[in-house]
Backbone as a chain_set.jsonl record, in Angstrom:
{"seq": "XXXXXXXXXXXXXXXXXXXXXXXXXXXXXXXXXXXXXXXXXXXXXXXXXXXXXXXXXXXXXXXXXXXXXXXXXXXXXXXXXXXXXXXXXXXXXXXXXXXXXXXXXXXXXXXXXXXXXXXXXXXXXXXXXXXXXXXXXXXXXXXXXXXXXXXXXXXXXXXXXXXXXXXXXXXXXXXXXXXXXXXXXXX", "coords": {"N": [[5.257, -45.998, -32.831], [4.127, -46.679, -30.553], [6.271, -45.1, -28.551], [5.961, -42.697, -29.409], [3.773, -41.517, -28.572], [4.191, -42.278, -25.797], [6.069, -40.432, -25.208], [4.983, -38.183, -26.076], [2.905, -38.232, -23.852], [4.346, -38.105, -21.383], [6.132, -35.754, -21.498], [3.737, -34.173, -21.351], [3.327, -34.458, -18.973], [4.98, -33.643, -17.256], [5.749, -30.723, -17.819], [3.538, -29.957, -16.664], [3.682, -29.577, -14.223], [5.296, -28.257, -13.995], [6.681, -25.133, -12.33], [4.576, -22.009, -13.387], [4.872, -19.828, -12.704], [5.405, -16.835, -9.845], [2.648, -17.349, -7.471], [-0.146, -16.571, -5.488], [0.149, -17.658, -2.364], [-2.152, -20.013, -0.827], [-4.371, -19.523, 2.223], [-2.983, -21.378, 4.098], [-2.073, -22.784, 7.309], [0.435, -23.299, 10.087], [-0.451, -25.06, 11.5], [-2.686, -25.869, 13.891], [-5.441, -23.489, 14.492], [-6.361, -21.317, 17.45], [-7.991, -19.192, 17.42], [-9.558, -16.666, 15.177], [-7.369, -14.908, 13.949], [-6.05, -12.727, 11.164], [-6.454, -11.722, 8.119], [-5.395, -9.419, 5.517], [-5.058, -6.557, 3.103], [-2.289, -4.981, 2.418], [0.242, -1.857, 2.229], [3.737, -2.163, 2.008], [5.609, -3.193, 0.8], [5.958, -1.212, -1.287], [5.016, 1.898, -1.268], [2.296, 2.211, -2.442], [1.315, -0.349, -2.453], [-0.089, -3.867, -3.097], [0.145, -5.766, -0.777], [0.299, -8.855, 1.098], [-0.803, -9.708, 4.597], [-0.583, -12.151, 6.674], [-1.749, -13.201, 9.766], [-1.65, -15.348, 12.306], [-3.049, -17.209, 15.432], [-1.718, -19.687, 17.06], [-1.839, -23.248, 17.973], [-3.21, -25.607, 20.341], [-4.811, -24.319, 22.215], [-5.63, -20.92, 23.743], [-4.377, -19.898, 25.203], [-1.323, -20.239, 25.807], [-0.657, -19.308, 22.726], [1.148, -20.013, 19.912], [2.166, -17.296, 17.489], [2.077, -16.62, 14.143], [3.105, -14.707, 11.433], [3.305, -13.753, 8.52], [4.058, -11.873, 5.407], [3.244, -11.477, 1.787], [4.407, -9.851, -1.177], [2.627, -8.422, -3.717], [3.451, -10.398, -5.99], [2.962, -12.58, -4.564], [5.487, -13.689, -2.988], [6.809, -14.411, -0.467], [7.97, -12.225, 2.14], [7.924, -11.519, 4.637], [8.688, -13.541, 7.602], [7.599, -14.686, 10.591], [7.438, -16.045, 14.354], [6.268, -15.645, 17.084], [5.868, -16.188, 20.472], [2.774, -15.767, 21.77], [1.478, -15.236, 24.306], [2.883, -13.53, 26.414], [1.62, -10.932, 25.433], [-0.055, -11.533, 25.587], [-1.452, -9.915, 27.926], [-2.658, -7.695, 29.597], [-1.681, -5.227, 30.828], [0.973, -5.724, 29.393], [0.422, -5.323, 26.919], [-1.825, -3.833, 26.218], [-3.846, -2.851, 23.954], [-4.308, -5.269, 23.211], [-6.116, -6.454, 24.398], [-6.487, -8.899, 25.976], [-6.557, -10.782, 24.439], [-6.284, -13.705, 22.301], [-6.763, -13.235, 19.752], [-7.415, -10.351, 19.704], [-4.278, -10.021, 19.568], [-3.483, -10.853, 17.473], [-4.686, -9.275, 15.907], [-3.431, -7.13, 16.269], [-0.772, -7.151, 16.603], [0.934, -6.405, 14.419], [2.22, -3.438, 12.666], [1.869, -1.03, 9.929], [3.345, 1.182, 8.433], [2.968, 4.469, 6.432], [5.186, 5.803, 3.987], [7.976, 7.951, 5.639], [6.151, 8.355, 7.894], [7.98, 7.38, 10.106], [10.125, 8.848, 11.571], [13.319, 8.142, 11.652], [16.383, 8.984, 13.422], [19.277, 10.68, 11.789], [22.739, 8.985, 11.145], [25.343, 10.513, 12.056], [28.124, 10.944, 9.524], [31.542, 9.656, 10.823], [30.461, 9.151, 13.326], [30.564, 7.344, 16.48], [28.61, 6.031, 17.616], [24.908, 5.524, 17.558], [22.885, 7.761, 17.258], [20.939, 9.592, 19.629], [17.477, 9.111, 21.104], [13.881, 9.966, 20.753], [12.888, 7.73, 21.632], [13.46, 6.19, 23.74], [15.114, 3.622, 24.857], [16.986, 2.3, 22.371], [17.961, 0.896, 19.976], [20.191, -0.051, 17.098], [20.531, -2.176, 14.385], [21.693, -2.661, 12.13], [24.761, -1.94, 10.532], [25.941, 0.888, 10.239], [26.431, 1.732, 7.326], [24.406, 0.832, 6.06], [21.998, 1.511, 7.978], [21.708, 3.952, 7.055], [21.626, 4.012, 4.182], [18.761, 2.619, 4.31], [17.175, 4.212, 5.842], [16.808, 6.007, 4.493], [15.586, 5.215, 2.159], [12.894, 5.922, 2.134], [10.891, 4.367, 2.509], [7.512, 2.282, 3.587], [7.259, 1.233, 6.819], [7.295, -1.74, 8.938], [6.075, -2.221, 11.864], [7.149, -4.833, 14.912], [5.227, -5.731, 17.167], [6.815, -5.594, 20.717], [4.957, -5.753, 22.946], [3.145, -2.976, 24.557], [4.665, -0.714, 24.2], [6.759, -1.27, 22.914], [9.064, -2.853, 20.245], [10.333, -3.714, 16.923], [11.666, -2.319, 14.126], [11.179, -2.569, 11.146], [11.744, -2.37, 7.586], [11.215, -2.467, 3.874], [13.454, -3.778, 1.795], [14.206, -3.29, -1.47], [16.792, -4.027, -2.862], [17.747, -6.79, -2.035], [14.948, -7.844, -1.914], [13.409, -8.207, 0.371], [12.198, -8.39, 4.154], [13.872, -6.624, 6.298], [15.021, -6.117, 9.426], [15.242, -2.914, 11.234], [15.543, -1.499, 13.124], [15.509, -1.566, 17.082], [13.049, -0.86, 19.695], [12.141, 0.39, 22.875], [9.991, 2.261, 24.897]], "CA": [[4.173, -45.081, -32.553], [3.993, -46.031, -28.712], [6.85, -44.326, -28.264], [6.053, -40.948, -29.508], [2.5, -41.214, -27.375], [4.881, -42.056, -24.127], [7.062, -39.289, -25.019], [3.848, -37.161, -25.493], [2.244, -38.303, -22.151], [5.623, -38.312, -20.436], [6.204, -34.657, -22.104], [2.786, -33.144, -20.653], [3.024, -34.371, -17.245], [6.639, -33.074, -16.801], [5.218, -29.344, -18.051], [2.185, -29.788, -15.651], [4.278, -29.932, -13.061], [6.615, -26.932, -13.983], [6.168, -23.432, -11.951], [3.96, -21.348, -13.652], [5.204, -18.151, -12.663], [4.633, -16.619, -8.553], [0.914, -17.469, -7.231], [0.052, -16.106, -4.239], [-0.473, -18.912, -1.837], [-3.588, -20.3, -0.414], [-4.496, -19.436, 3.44], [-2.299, -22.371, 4.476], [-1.589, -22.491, 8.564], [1.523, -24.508, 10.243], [-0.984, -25.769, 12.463], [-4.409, -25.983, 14.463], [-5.679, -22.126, 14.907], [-6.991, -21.112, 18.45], [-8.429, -17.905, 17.012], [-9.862, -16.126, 13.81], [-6.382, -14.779, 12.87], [-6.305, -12.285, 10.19], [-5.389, -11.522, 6.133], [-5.218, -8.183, 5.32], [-3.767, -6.24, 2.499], [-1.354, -3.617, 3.227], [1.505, -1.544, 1.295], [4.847, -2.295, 2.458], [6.958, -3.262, -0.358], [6.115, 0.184, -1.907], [3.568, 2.861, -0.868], [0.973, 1.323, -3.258], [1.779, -2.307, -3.221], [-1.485, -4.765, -2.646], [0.762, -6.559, 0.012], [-1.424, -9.847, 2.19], [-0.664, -9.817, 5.48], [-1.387, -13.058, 7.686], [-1.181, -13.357, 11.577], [-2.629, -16.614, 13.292], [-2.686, -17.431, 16.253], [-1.7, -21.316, 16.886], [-2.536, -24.192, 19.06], [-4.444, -26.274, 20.448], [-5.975, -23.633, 22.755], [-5.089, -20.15, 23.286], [-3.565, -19.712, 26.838], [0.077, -19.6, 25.125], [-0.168, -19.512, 21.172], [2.569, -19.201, 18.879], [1.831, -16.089, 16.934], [2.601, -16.505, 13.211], [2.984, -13.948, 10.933], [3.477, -14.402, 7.279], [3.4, -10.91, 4.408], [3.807, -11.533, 0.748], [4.485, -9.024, -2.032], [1.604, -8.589, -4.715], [3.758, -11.348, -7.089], [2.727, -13.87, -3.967], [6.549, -13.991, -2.995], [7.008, -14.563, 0.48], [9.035, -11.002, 2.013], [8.598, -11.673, 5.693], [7.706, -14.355, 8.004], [7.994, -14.345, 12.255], [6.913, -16.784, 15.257], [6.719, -15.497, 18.513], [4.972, -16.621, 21.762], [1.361, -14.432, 21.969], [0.845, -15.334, 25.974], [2.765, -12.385, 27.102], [1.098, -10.214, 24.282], [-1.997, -10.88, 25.964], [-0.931, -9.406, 29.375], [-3.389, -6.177, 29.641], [-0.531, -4.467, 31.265], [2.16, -5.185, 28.683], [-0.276, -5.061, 25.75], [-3.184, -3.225, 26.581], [-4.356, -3.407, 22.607], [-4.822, -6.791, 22.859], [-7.621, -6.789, 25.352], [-6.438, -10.15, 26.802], [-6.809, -12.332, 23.714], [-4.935, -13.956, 21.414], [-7.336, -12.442, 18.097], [-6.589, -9.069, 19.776], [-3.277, -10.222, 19.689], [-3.215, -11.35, 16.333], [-5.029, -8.115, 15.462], [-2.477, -5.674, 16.751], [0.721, -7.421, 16.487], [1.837, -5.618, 13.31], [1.944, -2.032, 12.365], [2.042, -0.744, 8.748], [2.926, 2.957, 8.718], [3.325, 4.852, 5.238], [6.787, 6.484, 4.022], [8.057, 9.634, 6.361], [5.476, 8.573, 8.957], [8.279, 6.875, 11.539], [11.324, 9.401, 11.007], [14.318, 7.238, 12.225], [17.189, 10.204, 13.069], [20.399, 10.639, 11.019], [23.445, 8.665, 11.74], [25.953, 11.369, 11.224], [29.225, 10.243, 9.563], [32.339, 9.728, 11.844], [30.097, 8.98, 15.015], [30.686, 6.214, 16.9], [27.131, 5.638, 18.365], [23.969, 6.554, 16.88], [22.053, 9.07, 18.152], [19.878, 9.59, 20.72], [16.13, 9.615, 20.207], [12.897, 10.319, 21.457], [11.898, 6.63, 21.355], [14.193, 5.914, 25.264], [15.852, 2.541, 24.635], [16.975, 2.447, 21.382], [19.637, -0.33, 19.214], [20.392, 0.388, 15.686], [20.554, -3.551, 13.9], [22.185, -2.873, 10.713], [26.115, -1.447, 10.22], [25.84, 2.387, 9.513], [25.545, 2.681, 5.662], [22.61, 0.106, 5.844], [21.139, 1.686, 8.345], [21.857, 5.271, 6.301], [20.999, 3.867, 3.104], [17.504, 1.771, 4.383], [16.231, 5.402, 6.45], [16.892, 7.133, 3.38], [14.71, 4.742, 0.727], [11.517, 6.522, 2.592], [9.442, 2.959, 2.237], [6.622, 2.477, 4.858], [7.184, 0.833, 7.891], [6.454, -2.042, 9.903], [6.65, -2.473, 13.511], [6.475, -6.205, 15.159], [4.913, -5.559, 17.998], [7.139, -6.465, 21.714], [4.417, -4.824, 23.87], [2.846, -1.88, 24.207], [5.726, 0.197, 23.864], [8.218, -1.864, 21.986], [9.291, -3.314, 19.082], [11.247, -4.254, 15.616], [11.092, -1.704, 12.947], [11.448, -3.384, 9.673], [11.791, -1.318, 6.089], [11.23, -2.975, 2.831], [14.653, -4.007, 1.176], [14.498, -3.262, -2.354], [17.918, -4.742, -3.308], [17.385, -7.748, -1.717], [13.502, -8.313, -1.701], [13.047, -8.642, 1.821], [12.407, -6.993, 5.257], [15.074, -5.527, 6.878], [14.948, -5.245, 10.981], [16.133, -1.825, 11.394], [15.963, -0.622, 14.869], [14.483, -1.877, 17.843], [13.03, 0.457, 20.536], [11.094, 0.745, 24.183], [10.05, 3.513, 25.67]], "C": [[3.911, -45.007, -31.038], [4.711, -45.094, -28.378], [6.821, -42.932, -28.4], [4.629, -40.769, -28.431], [3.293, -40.968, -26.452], [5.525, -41.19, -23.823], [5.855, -38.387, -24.836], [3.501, -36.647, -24.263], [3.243, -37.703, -21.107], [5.606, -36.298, -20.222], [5.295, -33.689, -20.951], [2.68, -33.236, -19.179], [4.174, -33.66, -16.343], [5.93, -31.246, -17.063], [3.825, -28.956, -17.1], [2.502, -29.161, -14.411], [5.659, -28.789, -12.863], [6.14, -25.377, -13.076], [5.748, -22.317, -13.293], [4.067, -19.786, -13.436], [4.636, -17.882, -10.449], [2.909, -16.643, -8.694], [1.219, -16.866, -5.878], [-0.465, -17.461, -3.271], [-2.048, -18.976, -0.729], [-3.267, -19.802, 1.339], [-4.081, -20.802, 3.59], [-1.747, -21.497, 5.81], [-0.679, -23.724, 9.139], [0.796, -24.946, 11.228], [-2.598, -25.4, 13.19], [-4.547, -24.039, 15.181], [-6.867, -21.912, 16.234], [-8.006, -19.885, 18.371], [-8.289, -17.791, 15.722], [-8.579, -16.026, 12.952], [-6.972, -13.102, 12.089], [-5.482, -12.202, 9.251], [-6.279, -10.068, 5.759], [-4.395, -7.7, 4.218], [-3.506, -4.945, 2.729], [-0.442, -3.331, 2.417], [2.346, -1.388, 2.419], [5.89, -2.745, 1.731], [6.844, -1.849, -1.208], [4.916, 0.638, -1.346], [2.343, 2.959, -1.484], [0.323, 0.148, -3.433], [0.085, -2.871, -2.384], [-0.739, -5.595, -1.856], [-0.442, -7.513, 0.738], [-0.345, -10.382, 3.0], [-1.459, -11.201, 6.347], [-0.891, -12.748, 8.938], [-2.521, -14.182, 11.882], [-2.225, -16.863, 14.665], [-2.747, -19.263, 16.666], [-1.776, -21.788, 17.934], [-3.225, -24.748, 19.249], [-5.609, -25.347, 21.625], [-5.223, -22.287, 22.803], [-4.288, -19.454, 24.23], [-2.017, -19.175, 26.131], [-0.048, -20.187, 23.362], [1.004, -18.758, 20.232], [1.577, -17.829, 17.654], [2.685, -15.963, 15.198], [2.01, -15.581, 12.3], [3.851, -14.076, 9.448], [3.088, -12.837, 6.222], [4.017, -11.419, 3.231], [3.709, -10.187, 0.235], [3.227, -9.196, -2.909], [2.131, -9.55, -5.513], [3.062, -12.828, -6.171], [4.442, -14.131, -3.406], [6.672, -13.488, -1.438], [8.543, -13.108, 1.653], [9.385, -11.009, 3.728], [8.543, -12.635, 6.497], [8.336, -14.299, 9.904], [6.671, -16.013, 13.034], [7.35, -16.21, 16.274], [5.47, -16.434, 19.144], [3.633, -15.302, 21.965], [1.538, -14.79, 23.17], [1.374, -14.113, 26.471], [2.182, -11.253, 26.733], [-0.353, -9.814, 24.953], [-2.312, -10.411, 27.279], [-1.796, -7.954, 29.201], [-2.184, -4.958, 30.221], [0.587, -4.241, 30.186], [1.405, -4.94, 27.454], [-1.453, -5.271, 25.327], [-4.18, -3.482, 25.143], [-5.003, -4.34, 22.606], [-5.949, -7.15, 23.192], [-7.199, -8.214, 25.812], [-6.485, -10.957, 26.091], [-6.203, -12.478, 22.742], [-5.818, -13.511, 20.058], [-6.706, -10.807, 18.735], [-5.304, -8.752, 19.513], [-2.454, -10.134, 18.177], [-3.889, -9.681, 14.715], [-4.094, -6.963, 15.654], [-1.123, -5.945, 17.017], [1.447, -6.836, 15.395], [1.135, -4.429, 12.799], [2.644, -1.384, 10.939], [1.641, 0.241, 8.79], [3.017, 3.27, 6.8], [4.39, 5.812, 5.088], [6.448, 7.753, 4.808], [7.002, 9.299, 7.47], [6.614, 8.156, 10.423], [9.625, 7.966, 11.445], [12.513, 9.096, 12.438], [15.519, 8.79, 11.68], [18.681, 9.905, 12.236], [21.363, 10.12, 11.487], [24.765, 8.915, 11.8], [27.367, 10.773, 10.992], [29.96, 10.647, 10.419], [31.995, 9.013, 13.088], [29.968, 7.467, 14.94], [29.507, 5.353, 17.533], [26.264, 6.056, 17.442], [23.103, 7.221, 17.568], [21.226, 8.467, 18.899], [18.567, 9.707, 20.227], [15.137, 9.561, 21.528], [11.939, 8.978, 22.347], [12.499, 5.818, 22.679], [14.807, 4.753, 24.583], [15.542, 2.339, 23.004], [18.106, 1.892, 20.687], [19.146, -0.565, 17.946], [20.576, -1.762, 15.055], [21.2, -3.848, 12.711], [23.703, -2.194, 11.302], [25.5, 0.225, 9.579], [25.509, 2.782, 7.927], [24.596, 1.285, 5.389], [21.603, 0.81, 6.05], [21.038, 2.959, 7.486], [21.112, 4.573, 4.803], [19.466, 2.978, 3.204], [16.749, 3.178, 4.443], [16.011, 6.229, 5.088], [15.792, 6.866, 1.97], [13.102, 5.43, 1.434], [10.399, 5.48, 1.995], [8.587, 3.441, 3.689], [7.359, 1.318, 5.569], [6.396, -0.137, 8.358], [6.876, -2.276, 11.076], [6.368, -4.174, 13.741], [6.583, -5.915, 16.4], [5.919, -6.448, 19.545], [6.193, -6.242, 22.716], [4.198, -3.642, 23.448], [4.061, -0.692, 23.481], [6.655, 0.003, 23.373], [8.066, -2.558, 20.765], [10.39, -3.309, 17.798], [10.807, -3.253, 15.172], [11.67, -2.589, 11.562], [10.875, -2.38, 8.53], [11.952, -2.574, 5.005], [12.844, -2.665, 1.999], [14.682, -4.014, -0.319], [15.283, -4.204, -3.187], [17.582, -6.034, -2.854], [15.923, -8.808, -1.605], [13.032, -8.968, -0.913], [13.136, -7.83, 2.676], [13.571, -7.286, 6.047], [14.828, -5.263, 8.154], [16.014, -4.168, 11.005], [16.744, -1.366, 12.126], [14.876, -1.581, 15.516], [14.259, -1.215, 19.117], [12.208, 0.052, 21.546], [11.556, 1.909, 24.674], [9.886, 3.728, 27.271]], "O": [[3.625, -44.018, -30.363], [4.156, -44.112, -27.886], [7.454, -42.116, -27.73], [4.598, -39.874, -27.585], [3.413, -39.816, -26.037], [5.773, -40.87, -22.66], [5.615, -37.863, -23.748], [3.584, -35.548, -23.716], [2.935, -36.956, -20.178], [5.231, -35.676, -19.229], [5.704, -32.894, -20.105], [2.165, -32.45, -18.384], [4.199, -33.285, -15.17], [5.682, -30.702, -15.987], [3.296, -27.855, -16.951], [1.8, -28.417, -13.726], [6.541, -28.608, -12.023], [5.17, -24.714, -13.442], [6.616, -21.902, -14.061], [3.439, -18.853, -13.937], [3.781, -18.56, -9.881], [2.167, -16.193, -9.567], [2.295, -16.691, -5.308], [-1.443, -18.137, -3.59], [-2.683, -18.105, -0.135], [-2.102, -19.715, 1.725], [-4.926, -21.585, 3.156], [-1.271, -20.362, 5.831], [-0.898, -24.892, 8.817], [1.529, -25.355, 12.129], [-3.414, -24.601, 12.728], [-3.881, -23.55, 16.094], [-8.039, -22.26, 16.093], [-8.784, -19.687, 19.305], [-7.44, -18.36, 15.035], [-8.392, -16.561, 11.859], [-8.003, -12.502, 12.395], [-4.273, -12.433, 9.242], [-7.49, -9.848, 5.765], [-3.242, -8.118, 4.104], [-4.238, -4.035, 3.117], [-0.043, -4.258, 1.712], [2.076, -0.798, 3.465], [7.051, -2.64, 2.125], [7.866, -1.503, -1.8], [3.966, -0.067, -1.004], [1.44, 3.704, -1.102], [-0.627, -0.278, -4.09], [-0.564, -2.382, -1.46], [-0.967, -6.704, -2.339], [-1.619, -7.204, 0.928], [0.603, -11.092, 2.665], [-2.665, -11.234, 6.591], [0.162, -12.158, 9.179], [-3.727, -13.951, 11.8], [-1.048, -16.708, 14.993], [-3.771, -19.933, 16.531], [-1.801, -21.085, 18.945], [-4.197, -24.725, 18.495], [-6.797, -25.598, 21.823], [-4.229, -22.217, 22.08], [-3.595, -18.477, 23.947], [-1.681, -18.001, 25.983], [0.398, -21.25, 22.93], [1.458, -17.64, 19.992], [0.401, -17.845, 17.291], [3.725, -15.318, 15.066], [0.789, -15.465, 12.189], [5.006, -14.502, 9.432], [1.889, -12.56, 6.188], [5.176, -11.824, 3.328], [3.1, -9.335, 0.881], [2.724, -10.312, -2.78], [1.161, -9.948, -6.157], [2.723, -13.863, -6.744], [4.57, -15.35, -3.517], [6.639, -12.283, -1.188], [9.758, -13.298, 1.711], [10.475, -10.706, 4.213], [7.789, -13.246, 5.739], [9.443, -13.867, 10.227], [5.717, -16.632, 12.562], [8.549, -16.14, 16.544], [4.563, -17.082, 18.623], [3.81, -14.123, 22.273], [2.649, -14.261, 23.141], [0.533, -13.406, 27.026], [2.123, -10.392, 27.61], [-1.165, -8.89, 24.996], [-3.461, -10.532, 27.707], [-1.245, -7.129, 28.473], [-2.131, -3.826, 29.739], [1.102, -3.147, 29.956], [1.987, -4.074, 26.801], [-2.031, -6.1, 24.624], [-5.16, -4.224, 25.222], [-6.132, -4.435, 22.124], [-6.711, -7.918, 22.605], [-8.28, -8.722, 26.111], [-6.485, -12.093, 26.566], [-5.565, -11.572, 22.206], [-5.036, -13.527, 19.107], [-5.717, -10.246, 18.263], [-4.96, -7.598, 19.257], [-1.379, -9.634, 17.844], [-3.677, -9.359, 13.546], [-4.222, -5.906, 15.038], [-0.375, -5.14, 17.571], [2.673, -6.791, 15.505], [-0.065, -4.314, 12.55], [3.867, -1.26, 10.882], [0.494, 0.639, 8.995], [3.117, 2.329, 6.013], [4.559, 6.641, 5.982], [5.411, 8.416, 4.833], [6.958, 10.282, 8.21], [6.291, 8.482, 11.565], [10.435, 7.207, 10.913], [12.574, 9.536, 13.586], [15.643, 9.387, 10.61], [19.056, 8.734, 12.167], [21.427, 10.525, 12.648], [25.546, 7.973, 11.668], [27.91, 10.173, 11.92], [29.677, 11.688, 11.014], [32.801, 8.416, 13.801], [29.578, 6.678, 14.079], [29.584, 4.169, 17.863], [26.609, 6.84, 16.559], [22.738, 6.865, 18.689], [20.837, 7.3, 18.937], [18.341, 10.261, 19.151], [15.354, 9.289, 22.709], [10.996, 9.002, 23.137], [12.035, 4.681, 22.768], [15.067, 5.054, 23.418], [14.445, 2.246, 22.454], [19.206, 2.43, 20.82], [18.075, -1.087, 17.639], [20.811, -2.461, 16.041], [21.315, -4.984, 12.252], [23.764, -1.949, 12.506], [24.762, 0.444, 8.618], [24.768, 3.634, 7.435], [24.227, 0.989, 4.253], [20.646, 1.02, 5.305], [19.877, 3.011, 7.082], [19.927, 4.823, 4.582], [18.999, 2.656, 2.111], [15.936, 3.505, 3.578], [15.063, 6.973, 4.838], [15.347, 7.663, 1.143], [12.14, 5.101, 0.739], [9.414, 5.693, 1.288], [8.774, 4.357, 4.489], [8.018, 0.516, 4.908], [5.174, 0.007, 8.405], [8.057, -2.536, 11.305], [5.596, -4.793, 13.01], [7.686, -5.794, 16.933], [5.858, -7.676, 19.609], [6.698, -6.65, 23.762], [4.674, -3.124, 22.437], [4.059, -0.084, 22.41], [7.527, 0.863, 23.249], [6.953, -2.82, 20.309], [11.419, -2.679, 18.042], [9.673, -2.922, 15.516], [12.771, -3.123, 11.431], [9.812, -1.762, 8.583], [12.698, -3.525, 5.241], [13.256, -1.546, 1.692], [15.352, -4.99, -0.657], [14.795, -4.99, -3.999], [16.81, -6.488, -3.698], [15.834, -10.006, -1.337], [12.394, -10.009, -1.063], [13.766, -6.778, 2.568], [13.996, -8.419, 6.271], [14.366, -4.135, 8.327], [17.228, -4.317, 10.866], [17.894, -0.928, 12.159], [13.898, -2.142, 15.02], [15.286, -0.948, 19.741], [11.377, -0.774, 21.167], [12.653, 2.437, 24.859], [9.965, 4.858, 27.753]]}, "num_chains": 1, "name": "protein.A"}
């Protein structure tokens, strides 16, 4: 009779301890936050999606904080995640937005457009380059039928901010269930 209890006990603590299906995870930070931060939800896995956006800014003060950025999907499933350096971010010159601080920073480091708002131009077959655009410095990041088959799923858009005028574009990956740097551009 012990034995079927220990198997019992044994039994329920092993199933306690099993994944439950995606959760979305708790505001968990890789470290001491110099600033507010924010969590936000945003569509970027589809043009409806309840997506939650984090961006903290880390450290022990805020002179140079790492700048983490963290979006899940509505299942809670982790789709992008980034660390840069905020200190040049908060340069009024290179990124006026910011106003000088690393919450401004942390406020305006990512840009969530909705489908057809960024229209990335065609990359016509044969050609050896890809086009020219409006956007001045401009480098394609994928192989041609990526980049042809990503422009074409008409998801929304996010930018990761390099400065005022630059940045990553990233498109929601379907097939893969992840973002996708597409292009990256200054003007």
């Amino acid at each position: 009779m012990r034995r079927i209890g220990a198997l019992a006990v044994f039994t329920g603590l092993l199933l306690a301890g099993c994944d439950q299906g995606p959760k979305a995870p708790a505001s968990v930070s890789a470290g001491p936050k110099c600033a507010a931060g924010i969590e936000r939800a945003v569509s970027f896995t589809a043009a409806q999606a309840k997506d939650r956006l984090i961006v903290e800014a880390l450290g022990p003060d805020c002179k140079n904080p790492a700048m983490a950025t963290r979006l899940y999907d509505p299942a809670g499933r982790l789709v992008f995640s980034n660390m840069t350096s905020g200190q040049h971010l908060m340069s009024g010159e290179l990124f006026p937005q910011a106003g000088g601080t690393a919450q401004g920073v942390a406020e305006n480091l990512i840009d969530i457009a909705p489908p057809g708002s960024m229209q990335l131009p065609e990359w016509r077959d044969g050609a050896a380059e890809p086009p020219a655009t409006e956007y001045g410095a401009f480098k394609i990041l994928v192989p041609q039928p990526a980049y042809e088959r990503l422009r074409r799923m008409g998801m929304p858009t996010m930018i990761l901010r390099g400065g005022a005028e630059s940045g990553t574009v990233y498109v929601y990956d379907r097939e893969n269930g992840t973002a996708i740097a597409i292009v990256e551009y200054a003007v």
